[in-house]
C-alpha positions as CSV (number, residue, x, y, z in Angstrom):
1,X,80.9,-32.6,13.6
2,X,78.2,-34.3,15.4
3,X,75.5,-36.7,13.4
4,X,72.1,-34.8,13.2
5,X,69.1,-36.9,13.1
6,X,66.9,-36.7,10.0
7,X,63.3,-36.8,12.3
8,X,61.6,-33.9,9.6
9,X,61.8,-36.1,6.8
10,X,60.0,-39.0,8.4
11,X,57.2,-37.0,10.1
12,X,56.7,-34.6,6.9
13,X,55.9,-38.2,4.9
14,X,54.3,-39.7,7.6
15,X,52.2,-36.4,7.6
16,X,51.6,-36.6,3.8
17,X,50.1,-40.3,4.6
18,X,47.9,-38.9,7.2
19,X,46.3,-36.4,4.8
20,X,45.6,-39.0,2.0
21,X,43.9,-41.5,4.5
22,X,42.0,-38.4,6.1
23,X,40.0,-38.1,2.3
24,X,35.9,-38.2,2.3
25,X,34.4,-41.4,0.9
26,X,32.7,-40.2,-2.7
27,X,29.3,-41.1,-0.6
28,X,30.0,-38.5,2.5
29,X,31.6,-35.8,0.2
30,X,28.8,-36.0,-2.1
31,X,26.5,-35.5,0.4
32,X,28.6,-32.7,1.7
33,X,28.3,-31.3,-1.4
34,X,24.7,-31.3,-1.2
35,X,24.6,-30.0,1.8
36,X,26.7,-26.5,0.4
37,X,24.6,-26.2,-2.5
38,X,21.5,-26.0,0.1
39,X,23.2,-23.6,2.2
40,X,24.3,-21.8,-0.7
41,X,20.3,-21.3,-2.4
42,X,19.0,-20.4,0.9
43,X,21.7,-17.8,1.5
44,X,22.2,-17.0,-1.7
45,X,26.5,-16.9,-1.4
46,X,27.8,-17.9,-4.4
47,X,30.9,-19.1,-2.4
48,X,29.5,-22.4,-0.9
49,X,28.8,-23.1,-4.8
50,X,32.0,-22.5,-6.1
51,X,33.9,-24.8,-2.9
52,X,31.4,-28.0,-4.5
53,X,32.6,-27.0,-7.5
54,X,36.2,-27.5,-7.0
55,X,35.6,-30.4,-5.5
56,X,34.4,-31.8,-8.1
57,X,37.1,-32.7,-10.4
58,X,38.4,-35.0,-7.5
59,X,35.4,-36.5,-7.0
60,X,34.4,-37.7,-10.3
61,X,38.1,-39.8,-9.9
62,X,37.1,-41.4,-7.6
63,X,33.1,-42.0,-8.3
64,X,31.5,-45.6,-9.2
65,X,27.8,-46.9,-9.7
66,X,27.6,-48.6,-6.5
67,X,28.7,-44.6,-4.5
68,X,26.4,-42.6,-6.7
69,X,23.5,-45.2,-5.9
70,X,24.5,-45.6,-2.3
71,X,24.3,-41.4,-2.1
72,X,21.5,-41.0,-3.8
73,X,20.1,-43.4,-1.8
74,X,21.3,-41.5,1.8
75,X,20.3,-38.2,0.3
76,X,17.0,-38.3,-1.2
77,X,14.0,-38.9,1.1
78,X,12.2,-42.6,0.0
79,X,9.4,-41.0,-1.8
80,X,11.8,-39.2,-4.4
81,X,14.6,-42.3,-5.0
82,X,12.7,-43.0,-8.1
83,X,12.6,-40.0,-9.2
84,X,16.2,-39.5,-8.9
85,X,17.3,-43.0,-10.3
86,X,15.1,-42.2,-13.3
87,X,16.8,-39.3,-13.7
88,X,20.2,-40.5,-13.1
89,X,19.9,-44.1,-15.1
90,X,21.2,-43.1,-18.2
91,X,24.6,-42.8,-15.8
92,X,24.4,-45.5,-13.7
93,X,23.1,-49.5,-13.7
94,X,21.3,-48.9,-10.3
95,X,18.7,-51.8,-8.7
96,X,17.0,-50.8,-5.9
């Protein structure tokens, strides 16, 4: 019998790493996420709701002060980022 080489089982973990590098940083997803939930009012699909939803769970893992504030920051216009870190202080120790 000849040798066979064992190439799939490399590539399929080198695959798995590729996937787990390709993940959103909590500041991009979450403003992602806000963009769905827009989308989803103005078209009134329940379904762009329910995908931030899900998402969700894994985002909250991975979620610190210093993301939420830098989000907040990138997603609210300058006008309303007092607003919003009054809002969100009782979460988060955030200085702008």
């Amino acid at each position: 019998m000849a040798d066979v080489e064992m190439k799939d089982a490399k590539s399929k973990v080198d695959a798995k790493d590729d996937v787990a590098t390709s993940q959103l940083s909590p500041v991009s997803e979450i403003k992602s996420n806000v963009t769905l939930i827009e989308r989803a009012v103005s078209t009134l699909e329940p379904r762009f709701t329910i995908r931030v939803l899900r998402s969700l769970t894994a985002l909250r893992k991975r979620l610190d002060d210093k993301a939420l504030c830098d989000a907040i920051s990138e997603v609210y216009p300058q006008g309303k980022q007092v607003l919003a870190f009054r809002r969100f202080s009782v979460l988060i120790d955030c200085r702008f």
